[in-house]
N, C-alpha and C positions, 0 to 999 in steps of 0.2 A: 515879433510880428512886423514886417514890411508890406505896406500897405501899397498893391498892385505890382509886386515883384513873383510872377511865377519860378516857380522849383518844381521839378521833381526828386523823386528819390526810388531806389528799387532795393525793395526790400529782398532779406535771405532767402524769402520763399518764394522770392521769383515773381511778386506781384509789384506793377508800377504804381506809383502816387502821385497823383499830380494834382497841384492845392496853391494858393497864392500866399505863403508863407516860406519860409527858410525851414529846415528841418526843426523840429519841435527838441529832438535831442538823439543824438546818435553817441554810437562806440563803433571807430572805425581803427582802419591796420594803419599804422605808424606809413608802411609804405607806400598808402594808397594816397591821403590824406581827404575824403571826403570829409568838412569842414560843416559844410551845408548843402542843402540838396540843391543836386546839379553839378556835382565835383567827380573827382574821379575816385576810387577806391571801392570798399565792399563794407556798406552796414549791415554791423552783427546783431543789433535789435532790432527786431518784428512791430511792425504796425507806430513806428514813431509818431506821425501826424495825429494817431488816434480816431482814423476813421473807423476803420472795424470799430463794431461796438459788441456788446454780450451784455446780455438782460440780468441786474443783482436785484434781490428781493431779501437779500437776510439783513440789511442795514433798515435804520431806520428812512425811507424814502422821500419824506419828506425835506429832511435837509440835505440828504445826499444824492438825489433824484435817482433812475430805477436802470441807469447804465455806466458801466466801464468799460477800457479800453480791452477789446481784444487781448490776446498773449501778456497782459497786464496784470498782477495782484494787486489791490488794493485794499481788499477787504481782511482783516486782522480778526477771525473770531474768539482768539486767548486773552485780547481786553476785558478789563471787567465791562458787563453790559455791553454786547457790542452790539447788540441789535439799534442799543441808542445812539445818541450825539454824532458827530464830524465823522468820517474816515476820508482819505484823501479819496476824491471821486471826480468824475469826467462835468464841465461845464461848461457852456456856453456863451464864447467873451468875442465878441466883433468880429461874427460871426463863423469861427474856428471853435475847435475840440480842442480843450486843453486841460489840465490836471489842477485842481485846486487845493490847497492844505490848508483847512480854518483852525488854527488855531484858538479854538476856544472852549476845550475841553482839558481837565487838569490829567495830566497822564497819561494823555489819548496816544497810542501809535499813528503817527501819520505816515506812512509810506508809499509806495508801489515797487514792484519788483516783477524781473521776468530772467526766465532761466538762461542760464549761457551755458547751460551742461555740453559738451565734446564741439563745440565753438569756438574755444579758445586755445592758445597755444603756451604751455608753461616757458617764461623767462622769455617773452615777447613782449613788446610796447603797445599801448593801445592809448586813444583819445577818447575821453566822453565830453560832448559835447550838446549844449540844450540851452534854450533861451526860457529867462525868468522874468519875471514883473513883480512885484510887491508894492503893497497898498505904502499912501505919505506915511511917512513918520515909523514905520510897523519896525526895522530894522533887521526883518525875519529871511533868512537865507535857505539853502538845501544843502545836505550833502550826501554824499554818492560813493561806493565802494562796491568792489568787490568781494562775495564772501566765499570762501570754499575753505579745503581741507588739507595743512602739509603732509606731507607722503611720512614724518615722524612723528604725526600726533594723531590723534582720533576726536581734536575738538573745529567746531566748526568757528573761522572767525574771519574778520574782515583786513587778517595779518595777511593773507596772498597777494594782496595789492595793497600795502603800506601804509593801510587802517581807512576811515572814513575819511574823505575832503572836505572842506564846507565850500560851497560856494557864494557868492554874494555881491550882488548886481552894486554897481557903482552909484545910481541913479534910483530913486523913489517913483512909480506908476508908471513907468516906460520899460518895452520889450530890450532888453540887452542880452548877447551872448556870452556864454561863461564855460568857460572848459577847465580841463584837467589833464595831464599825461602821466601813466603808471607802466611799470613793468611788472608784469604778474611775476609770482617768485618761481624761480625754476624748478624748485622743491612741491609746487601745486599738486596734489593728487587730482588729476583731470578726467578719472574713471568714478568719481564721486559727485555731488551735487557740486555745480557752480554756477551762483545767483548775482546779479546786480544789485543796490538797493537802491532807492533815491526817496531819502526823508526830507519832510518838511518843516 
């Protein structure tokens, strides 16, 4: 978060954003190189900032209040209990939309995920890029991959793009940017699902 620096960003689907923050987290073309909103190139995920929202009622609402992000998953119902405890959900921090993951459930899934099915390009470079904060002392990072399917296997894993990354802010309670660069494997079957992850 930079406080009084306007960005925009224009999302895949052709809608503008304009918000007083830096992009919240993109995957852009090696070629273009939008970094942050306001750069040049083409973000391949939908609804970054998180303004879109969509109404969740299957979690427990009280700790996870009663919306997510737009084009977003966040919600995991193959946890045990999932109606209870944490899932990573949409909150309200000085005065932006952003992602929280409370780690305070023992073997809770925390993630969000959104689809990148016929978006991508097999044996192409791509950057993900997204600003993080974590509480003093927590030491708690993300990490982020892509998952799909090689054209000579039938299992789904996050080998297309050379497994999960962790990411992990320099700095304790302050907004920092954190990226990554991959080349999806040329072998990608891209006529099958291909999804994002970003755990917390």
């Amino acid at each position: 978060y930079n406080s009084g620096k306007t960005g925009w960003s224009i999302n895949s689907n052709g809608d503008v954003e304009i918000n007083d923050l830096v992009a919240r987290g993109s995957i852009i073309t090696n070629d273009g190189g939008i970094v942050s909103s306001g750069g040049n190139g083409t973000n391949i995920l939908i609804n970054t900032s998180f303004i879109k929202k969509v109404e969740y009622s299957e979690w427990n609402t009280e700790l996870n209040g009663t919306y997510g992000a737009d084009h977003w998953g966040g919600y995991n119902g193959g946890v045990t209990n999932p109606a209870t405890g944490y899932h990573a959900h949409l909150y309200e921090l000085e005065g932006e939309s952003v992602y929280r993951f409370v780690n305070e459930d023992i073997n809770r899934w925390l993630g969000i995920s959104q689809s990148l099915t016929n978006k991508l390009e097999a044996g192409k470079t791509y950057t993900f890029s997204c600003d993080i904060r974590r509480p003093l002392g927590s030491g708690n990072y993300i990490r982020v991959g892509i998952n799909g399917t090689l054209l000579d296997s039938t299992t789904v894993s996050f080998d297309v793009s050379g497994g999960l990354v962790s990411l992990k802010n320099s700095n304790d309670d302050v907004w920092e940017r954190v990226s990554t660069t991959f080349t999806l494997d040329a072998n990608i079957d891209i006529s099958k699902s291909v999804t994002i992850y970003i755990y917390g």
